[in-house]
N, C-alpha and C positions, 0 to 999 in steps of 0.2 A: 352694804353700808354698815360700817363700824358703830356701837354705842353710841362714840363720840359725836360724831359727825352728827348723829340721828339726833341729842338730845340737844346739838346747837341749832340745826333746822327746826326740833317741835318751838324753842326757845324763841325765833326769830317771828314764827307764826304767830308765838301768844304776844309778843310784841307790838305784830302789823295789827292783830284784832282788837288790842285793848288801845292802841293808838287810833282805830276807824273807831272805835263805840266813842270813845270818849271824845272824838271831834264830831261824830254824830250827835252826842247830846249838844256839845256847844251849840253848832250849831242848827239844831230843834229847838236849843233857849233863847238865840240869839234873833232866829228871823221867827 
Protein backbone atom coordinates (compact mmCIF):
# COMPACT_ATOMS: atom_id res chain seq x y z
CA UNK A 1 0.00 0.00 0.00
CA UNK A 2 1.38 3.27 -1.28
CA UNK A 3 1.39 6.65 1.11
CA UNK A 4 -1.12 7.79 -1.06
CA UNK A 5 -3.62 5.32 -0.92
CA UNK A 6 -2.92 4.78 2.88
CA UNK A 7 -3.51 8.61 3.92
CA UNK A 8 -6.87 8.63 1.86
CA UNK A 9 -8.11 5.35 3.61
CA UNK A 10 -6.85 6.90 7.50
CA UNK A 11 -8.87 10.16 5.87
CA UNK A 12 -12.00 8.24 4.96
CA UNK A 13 -11.99 6.61 8.57
CA UNK A 14 -11.71 10.02 10.43
CA UNK A 15 -14.52 10.87 8.40
CA UNK A 16 -16.93 7.87 9.07
CA UNK A 17 -16.01 8.49 12.98
CA UNK A 18 -16.44 12.05 13.36
CA UNK A 19 -19.73 11.68 11.24
CA UNK A 20 -20.95 8.46 13.92
CA UNK A 21 -19.77 10.80 17.08
CA UNK A 22 -21.51 13.63 15.99
CA UNK A 23 -24.91 11.83 14.89
CA UNK A 24 -24.40 10.01 18.24
CA UNK A 25 -24.48 13.17 20.19
CA UNK A 26 -27.62 14.41 18.01
CA UNK A 27 -29.07 12.06 18.73
CA UNK A 28 -28.35 11.50 22.74
CA UNK A 29 -29.82 15.36 22.59
CA UNK A 30 -32.46 14.64 20.58
CA UNK A 31 -34.38 11.58 22.26
Amino acid sequence: MNSLSFSHFLYLEVEILKSEFINGKYYNKTY
